[in-house]
C-alpha positions as CSV (number, residue, x, y, z in Angstrom):
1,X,-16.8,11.0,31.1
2,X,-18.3,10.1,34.3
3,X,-19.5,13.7,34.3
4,X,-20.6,13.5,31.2
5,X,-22.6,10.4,32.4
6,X,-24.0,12.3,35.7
7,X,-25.0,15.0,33.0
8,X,-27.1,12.5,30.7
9,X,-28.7,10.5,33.5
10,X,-29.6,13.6,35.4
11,X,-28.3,12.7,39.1
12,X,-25.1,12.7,40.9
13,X,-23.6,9.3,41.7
14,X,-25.0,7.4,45.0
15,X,-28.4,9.9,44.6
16,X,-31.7,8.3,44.6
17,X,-34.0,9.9,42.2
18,X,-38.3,9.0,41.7
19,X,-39.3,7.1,38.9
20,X,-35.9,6.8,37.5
21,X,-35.1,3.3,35.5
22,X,-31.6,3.9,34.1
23,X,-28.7,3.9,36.3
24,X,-25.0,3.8,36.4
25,X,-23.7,0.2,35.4
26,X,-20.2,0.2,36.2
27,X,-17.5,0.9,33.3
28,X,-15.7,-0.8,31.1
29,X,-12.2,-0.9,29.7
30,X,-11.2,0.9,26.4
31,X,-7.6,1.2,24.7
32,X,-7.1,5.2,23.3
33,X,-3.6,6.1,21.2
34,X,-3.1,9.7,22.0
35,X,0.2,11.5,20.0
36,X,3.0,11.6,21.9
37,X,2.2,9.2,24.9
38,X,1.0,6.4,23.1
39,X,-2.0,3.9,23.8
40,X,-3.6,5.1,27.2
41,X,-5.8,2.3,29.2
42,X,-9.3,4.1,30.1
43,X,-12.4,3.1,31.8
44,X,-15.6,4.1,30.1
45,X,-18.9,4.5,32.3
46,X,-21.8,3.1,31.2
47,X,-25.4,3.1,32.0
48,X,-27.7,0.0,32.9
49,X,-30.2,0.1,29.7
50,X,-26.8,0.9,27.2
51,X,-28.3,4.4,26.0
52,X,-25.3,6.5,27.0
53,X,-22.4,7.3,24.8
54,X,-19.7,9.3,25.6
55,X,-18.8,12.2,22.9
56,X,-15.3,12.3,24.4
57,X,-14.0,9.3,22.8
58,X,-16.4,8.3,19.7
59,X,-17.3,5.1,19.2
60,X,-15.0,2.4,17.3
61,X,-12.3,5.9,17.2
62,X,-9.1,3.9,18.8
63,X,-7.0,7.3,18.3
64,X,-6.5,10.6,17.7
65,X,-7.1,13.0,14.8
66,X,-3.6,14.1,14.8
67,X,-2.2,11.1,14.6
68,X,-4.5,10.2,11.3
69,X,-3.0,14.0,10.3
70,X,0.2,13.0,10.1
71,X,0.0,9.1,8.6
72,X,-1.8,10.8,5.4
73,X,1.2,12.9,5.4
74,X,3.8,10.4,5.3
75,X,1.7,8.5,3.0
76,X,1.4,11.6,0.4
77,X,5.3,11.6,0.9
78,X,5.4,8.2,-0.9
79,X,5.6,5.9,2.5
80,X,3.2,3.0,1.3
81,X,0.3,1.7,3.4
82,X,1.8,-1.4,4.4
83,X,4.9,0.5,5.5
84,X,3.2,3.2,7.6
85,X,1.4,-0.1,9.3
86,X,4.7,-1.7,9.7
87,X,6.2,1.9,11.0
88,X,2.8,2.8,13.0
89,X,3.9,0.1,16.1
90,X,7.1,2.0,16.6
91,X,6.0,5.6,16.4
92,X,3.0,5.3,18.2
93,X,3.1,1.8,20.5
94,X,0.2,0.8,18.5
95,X,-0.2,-0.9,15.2
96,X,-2.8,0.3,12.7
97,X,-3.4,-1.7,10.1
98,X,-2.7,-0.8,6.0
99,X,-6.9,-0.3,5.9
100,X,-7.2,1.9,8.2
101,X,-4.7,4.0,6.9
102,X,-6.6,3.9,3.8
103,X,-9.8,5.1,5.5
104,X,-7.9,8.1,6.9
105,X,-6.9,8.9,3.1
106,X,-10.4,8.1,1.8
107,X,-11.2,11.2,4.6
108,X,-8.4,12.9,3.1
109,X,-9.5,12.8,-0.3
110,X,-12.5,14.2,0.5
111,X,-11.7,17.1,1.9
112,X,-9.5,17.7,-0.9
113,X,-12.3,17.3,-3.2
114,X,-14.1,19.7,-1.2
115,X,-11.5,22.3,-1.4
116,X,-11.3,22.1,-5.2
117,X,-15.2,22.3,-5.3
118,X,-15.6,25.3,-3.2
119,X,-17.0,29.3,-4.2
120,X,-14.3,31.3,-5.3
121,X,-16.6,33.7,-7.2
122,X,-16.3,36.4,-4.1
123,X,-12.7,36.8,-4.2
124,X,-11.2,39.8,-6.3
125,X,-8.1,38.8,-8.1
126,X,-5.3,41.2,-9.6
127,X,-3.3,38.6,-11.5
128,X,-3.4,34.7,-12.2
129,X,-0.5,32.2,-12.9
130,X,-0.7,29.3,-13.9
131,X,2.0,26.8,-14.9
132,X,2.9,22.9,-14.2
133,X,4.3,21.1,-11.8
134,X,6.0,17.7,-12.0
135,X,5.0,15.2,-9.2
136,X,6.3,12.0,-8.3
137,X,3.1,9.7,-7.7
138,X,3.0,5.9,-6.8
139,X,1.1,5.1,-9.5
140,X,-0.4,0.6,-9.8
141,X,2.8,-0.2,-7.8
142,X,5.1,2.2,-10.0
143,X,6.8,5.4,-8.9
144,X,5.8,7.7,-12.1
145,X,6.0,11.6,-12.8
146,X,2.9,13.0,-13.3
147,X,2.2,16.8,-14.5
148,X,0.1,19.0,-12.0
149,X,-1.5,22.3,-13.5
150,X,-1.4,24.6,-10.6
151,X,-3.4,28.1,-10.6
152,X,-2.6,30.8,-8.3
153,X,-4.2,34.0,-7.9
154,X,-3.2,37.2,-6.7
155,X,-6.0,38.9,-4.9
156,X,-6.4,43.2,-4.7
157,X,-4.6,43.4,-1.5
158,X,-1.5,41.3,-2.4
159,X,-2.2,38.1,-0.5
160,X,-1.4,35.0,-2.6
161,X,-3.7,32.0,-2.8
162,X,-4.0,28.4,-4.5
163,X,-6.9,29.0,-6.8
164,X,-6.9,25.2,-7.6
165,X,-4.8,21.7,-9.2
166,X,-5.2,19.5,-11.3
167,X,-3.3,16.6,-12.8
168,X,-2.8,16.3,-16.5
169,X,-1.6,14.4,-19.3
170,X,1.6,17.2,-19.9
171,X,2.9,20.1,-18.6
């Protein structure tokens, strides 16, 4: 980060540069949970006239992408929100809090959405099956089955692929 800073002020630490009106301003102290260490203590550099932002660690992120990874994992297992924050102190060191974990599957969701959405118009497929799946879904507090239409094609050189899902009233 401090190189990063160096880059975006455009000088070397301790060098004197004409008409320049932001400098280095110290640093400051910022908590990071990185998976498989836990929360890491780090000083972020900052500048005098608070312009510079470092793309290293992003601004309110208080940990890592894999870490969201796997909580929307356990919660699509069935693991409630509340319990992940309960469980989140112990795997990590660091407790995230049942929001949070919501926002992570809110992000989720939307990739998801974006994956159902996207062109499959270009792809040439051989053969198409289609049948339902049964899916245990927490459902307004309630553990419930819920039917799952899944579509997958068979494409002219024998490689299988999900062509889409979607959740239904019955098999």
């Amino acid at each position: 980060m401090k190189a990063e800073l160096t880059h975006f002020l455009g000088r070397d630490e301790y060098e004197r540069k004409e008409g320049a009106t932001n400098h280095r301003n110290g640093d400051y102290p910022r908590k990071f949970c990185i998976k498989g260490i836990g929360p890491v203590d780090v000083q972020v550099p900052r500048d005098r006239k608070g312009d510079y932002q470092t793309q290293i660690l992003p601004r309110g992120k208080q940990y890592e992408n894999r870490i969201a990874e796997d909580l929307s994992l356990m919660y699509l297992t069935g693991i409630s929100t509340r319990t992940l924050s309960m469980l989140s102190r112990r795997l990590i060191g660091r407790r995230i809090s049942h929001g949070e974990i919501s926002k992570v599957n809110v992000e989720m969701t939307e990739a998801i959405e974006k994956w159902r959405n996207r062109d499959i118009s270009g792809e040439k497929i051989k053969y198409m099956f289609v049948d339902g799946v049964i899916f245990k879904m927490r459902i307004e507090g309630s553990i419930e089955n819920v039917p799952v239409l899944v579509a997958i094609g068979v494409r002219e050189d024998g490689i299988k692929m999900v062509l889409g899902m979607q959740s239904g009233e019955k098999e």
